[in-house]
N, C-alpha and C positions, 0 to 999 in steps of 0.2 A: 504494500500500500504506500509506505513511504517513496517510494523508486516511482511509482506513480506520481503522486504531487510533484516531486522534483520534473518529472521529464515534460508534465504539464505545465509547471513555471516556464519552462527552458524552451519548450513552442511558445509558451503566452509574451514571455520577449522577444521571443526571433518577430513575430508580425506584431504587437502592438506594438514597440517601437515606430514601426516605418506608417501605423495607421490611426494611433489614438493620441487625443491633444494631451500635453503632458500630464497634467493632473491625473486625467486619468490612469495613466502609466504610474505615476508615483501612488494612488490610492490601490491598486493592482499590487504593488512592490508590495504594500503595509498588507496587504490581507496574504499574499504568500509570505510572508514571515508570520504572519499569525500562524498559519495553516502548519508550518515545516517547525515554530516551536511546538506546538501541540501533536505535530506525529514523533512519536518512538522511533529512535535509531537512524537520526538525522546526521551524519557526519557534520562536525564541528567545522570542517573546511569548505561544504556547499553552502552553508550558512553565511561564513565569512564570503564567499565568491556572492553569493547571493545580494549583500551588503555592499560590497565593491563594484556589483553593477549600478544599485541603484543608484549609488554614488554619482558612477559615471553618466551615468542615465541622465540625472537631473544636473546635471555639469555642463553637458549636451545638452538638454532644456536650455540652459539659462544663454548659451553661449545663441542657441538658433535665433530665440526671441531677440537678443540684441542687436543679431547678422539682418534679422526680418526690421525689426524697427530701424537700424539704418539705410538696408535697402528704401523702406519708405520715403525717409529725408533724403539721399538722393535721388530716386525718383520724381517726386514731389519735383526739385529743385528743375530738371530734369524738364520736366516737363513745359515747367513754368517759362524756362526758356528758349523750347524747342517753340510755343505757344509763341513767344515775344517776338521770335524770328518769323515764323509763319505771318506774322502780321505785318512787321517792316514790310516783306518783301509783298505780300496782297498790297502794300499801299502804293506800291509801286508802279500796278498794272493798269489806273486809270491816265495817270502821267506819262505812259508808252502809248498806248494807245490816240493819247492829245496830240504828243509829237508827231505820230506819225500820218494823221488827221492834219497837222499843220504845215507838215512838209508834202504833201498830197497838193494842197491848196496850192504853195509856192511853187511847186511842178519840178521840184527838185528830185526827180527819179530816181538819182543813185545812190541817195541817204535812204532812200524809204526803204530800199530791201536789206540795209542795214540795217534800219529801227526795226523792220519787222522781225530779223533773225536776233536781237538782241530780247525784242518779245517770246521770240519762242525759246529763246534759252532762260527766261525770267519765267516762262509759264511752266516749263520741265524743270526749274529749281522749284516751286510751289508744289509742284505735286510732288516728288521725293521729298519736302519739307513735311507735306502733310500726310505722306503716309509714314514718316518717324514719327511724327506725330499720335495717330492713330496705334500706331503698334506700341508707343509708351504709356499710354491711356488705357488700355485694354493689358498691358503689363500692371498698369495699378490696381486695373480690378482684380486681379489675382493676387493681392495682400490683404492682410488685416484693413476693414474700414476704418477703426478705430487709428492706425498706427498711420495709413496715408493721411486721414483730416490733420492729427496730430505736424505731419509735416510739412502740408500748405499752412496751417499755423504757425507753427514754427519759422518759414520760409515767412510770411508774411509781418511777423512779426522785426524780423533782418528786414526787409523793406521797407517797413515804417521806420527804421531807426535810422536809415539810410536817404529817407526824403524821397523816396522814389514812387510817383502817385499813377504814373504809368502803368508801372511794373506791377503796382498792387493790382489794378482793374483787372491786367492780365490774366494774373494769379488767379483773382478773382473768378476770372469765367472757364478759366483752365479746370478750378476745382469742380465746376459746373458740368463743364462736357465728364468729367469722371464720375459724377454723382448720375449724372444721364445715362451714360454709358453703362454703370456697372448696373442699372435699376433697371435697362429695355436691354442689356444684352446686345445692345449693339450701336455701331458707330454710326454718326452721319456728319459725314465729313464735309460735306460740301452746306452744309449749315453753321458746324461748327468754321470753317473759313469765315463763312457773311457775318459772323457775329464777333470774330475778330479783327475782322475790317471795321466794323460800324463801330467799335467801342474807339 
């Protein structure tokens, strides 16, 4: 019976480990050491091994959460200035388009296929802006909610102290499309552009 409890501990860590949130794993630990002091003829060295995992176990806890909460903060940050860049460069594209409307008029022919190739490399940076974009957004849905708001806070807070009232808005609507994003499951990117144009 004893040989039993042991070999079911020693599966209960090989997969909770990689599947249950730590607490749970460390209230697991506490109830097989209850179990393994109350069975007869427990070797005094499975007990000790048994103690030195949980050890480790919760060492591993502590070290993931900290790995996970700073992924957050940089992400977060991350974000906020993939977000800031997307938007310079959108502001960019009603003032190519003027030019090249204006050099049209003056009949200046061999600027316009300039401007226009200068647009199309300004419209093919947008779009690889905004699908990093999108894939960092939909990277934050896959963390802790609590530990990303924590880092647009965080990050928001370094911008208020820094005078930066731009950068906050940005922030602002960045944490937006992630709160939209992670709640419908999905992206729309070409809304989330109009809306950092218009701010």
């Amino acid at each position: 019976m004893t040989w039993v409890v042991i070999l079911a501990a020693l599966d209960f860590v090989k997969t909770s480990i990689a599947q249950a949130p730590p607490d749970e794993v460390v209230a697991q630990f506490r109830r097989i050491e209850t179990n393994l002091a109350a069975a007869t003829a427990v070797p005094r060295q499975v007990q000790e091994d048994l103690a030195d995992l949980e050890a480790n176990y919760a060492d591993m806890a502590r070290r993931l959460a900290a790995a996970e909460t700073e992924a957050a903060r940089s992400y977060t940050r991350v974000a906020s200035h993939i977000g800031a860049t997307l938007r310079r460069e959108l502001k960019k594209v009603h003032p190519s388009l003027r030019l090249i409307e204006i050099t049209r008029k003056t009949g200046r022919t061999a600027e316009i296929e300039q401007y226009q190739q200068r647009r199309r490399v300004l419209m093919e940076m947008i779009d690889l802006i905004a699908s990093e974009y999108e894939r960092t957004i939909r990277d934050l849905c896959g963390l802790r909610p609590e530990l990303v708001r924590a880092g647009f806070a965080e990050y928001e807070q370094r911008l208020v102290a820094r005078e930066l009232p731009e950068q906050i808005q940005i922030n602002h609507q960045v944490r937006q499309h992630y709160e939209g994003c992670c709640a419908a499951g999905t992206a729309d990117v070409e809304t989330w552009k109009k809306e950092l144009n218009d701010l």
